[in-house]
C-alpha positions as CSV (number, residue, x, y, z in Angstrom):
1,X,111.0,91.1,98.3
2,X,108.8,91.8,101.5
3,X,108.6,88.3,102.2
4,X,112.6,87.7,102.0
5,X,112.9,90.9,104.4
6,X,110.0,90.0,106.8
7,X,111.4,85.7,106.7
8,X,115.0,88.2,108.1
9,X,113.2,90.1,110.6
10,X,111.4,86.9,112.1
11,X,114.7,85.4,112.4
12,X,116.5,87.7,114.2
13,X,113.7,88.7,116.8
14,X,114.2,87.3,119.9
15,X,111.4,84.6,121.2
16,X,108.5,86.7,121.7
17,X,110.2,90.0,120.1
18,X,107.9,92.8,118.7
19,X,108.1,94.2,114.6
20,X,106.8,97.6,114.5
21,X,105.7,98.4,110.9
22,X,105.5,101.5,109.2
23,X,104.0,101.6,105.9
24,X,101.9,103.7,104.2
25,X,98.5,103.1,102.4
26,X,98.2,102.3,98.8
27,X,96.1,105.2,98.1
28,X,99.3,107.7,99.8
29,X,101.6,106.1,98.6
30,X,100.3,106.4,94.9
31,X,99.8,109.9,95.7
32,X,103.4,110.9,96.6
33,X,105.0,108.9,94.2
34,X,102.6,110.9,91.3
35,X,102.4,114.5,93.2
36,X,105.0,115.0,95.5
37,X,108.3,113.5,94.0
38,X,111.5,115.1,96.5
39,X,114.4,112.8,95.2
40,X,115.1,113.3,91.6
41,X,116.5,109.6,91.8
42,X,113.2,108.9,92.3
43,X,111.4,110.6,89.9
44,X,113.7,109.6,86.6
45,X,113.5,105.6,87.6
46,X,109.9,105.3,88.6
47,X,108.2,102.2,89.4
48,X,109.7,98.7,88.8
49,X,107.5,96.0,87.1
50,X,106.9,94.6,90.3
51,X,107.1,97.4,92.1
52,X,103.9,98.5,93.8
53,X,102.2,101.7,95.8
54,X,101.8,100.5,99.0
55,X,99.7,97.5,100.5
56,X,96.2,97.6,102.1
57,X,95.7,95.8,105.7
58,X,94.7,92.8,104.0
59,X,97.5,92.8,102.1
60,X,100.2,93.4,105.0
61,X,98.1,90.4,107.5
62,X,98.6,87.7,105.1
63,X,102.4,88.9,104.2
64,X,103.2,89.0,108.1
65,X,101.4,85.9,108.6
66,X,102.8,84.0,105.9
67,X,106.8,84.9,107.4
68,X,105.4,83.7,111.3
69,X,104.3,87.0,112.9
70,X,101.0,87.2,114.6
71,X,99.3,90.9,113.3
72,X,97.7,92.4,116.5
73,X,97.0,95.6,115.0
């Protein structure tokens, strides 16, 4: 799934256009989805089989690069 929506977001920048990510570490994001559940939605479905917590900066380099972007950051 991140590559379908990152192949989108490359495709609608304009020449030279700027993708601001926001995601949060693995480690965080493993913490609020076992500690801090706020949607009950949420909390009853869980995680998906493919579903994961988060990605480290290695992780989000090679996904940006692989869809065109150039990581500067």
């Amino acid at each position: 799934m991140p590559k379908k929506v990152l192949d989108k977001c490359y495709r609608v920048l304009k020449p030279n256009g700027r993708l601001l990510r926001t995601v949060a570490g693995s480690m965080v994001s493993y913490i609020r989805h076992k500690i801090t559940y706020w949607d009950k939605d949420q909390s009853e479905r869980g995680m998906e089989e493919r579903e994961v917590y988060g990605f480290s900066k290695h992780e989000i380099k090679a996904l940006l690069n692989n869809s065109g972007f150039k990581y500067i950051g």
